[in-house]
C-alpha positions in Angstrom: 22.7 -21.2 26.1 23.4 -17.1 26.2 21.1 -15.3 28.6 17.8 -13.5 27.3 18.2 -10.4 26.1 16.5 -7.9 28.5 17.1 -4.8 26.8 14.6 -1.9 27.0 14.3 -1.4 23.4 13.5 -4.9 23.0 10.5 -4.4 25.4 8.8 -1.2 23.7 9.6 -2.1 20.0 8.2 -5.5 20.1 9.0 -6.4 16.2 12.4 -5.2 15.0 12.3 -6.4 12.0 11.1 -4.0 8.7 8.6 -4.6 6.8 7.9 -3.6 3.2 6.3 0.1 1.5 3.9 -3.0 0.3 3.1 -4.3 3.0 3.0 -1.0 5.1 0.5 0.6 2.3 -2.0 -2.6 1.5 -1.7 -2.5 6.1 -3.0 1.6 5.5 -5.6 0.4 2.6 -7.4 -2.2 5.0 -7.4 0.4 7.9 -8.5 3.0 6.0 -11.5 -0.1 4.9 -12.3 -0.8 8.5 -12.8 2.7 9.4 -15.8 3.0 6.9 -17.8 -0.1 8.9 -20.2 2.2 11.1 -20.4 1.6 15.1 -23.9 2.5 16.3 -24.5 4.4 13.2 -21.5 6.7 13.3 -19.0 7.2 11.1 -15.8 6.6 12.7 -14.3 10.1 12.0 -11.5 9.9 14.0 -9.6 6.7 13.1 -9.8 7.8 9.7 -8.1 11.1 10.6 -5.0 9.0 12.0 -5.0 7.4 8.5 -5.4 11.1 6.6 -2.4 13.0 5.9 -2.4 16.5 8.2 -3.3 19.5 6.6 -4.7 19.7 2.6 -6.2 16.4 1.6 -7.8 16.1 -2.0 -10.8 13.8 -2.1 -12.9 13.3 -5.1 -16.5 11.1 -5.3 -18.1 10.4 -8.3 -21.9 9.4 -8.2 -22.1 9.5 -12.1 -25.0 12.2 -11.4 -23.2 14.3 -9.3 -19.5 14.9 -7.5 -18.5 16.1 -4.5 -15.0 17.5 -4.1 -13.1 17.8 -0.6 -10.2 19.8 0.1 -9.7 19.3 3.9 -10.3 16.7 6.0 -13.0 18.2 7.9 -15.0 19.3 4.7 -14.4 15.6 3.7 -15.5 13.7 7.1 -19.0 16.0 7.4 -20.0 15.4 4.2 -19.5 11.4 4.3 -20.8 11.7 8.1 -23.6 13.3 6.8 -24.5 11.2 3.8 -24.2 7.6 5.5 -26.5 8.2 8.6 -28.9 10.1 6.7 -28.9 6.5 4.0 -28.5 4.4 6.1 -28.5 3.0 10.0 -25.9 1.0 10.0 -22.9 0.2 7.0 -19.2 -1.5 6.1 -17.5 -1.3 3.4 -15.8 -4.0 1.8 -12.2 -4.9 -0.8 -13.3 -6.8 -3.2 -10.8 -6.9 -5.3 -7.2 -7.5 -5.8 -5.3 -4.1 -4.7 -2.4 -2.6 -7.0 0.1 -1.0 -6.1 3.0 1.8 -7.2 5.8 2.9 -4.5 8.3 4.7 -5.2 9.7 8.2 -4.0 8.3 8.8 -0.8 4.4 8.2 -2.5 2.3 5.2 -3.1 -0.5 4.5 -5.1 -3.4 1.9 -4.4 -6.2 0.7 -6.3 -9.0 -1.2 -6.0 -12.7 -2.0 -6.0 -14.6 -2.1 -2.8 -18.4 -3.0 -1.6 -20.3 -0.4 0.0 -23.6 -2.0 2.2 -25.9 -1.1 4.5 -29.5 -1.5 6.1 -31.5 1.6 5.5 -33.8 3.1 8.2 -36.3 1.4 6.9 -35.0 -2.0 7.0 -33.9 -2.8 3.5 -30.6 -3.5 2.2 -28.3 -1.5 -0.4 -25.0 -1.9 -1.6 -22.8 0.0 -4.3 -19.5 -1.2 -5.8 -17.2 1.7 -6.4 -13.4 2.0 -7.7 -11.0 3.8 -5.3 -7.6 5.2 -6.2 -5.7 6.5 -2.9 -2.7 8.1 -2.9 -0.2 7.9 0.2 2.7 9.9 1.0 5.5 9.1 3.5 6.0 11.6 6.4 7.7 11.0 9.2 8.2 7.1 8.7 4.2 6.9 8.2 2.2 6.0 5.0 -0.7 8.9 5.2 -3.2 9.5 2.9 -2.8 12.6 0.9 -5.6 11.2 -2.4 -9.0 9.7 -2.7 -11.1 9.1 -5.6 -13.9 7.1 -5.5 -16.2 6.4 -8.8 -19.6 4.7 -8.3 -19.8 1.5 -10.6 -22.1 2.2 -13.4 -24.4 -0.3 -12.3 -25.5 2.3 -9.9 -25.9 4.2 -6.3 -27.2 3.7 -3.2 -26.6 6.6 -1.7 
């Protein structure tokens, strides 16, 4: 039987093996989910910045009443900051449905529906169910997110 191999690189990179754009994107798409579930009624601002692309980020909601338009990270995290403790005490967000994908040249495409819910301050429970289209682009081996538009189902808003 050969002898282990004890190599140092073998110790910090514990999974040589690659893994697919597909894989690697739908990985960013359910991080980028789990980022919008509040801890003590905060929105978790900065592991969503290590899924945000650095620099200009475009980010587009659509209330059906009104839209909010983002241009930088910053403008983007205040106002959803904002918006979710003021609605509500405590929130997640959910995929719920099948996410499709498009890769190719160094940027990747996702979309999907998701479930926003909360409890409000007062005690009752809201949800929404919105359509997101991200857009990643690859920098430095990292899918980042450059795009996000979000349009509220027609069925209405709880924020």
């Amino acid at each position: 039987m050969p002898p282990l191999n004890t190599s140092p690189i073998l110790s910090v990179v514990p999974n040589l093996e690659t893994t697919s754009p597909e894989t690697e994107v739908t990985t960013r798409v359910f991080a980028w989910c789990s980022t919008w579930s509040s801890v003590n009624g905060a929105f978790l601002t900065e592991q969503l910045r290590m899924i945000a692309m650095d620099g200009p980020v475009r980010m587009v909601t659509d209330f059906g009443h009104r839209v909010s338009v983002s241009v930088s990270f910053e403008a983007y995290a205040a106002f959803w900051s904002h918006l979710l403790s003021e609605t509500f005490s405590e929130w997640s967000l959910m995929i719920d449905s099948p996410i499709d994908l498009v890769i190719g040249n160094n940027r990747a495409s996702a979309s999907f529906h998701a479930r926003l819910q909360g409890t409000k301050h007062d005690g009752r429970r809201a949800s929404q169910r919105q359509h997101m289209q991200h857009v990643f682009g690859l920098t430095d081996g990292n899918w980042r997110l450059e795009m996000e538009q979000m349009t509220v189902s027609p069925e209405g808003t709880c924020l």
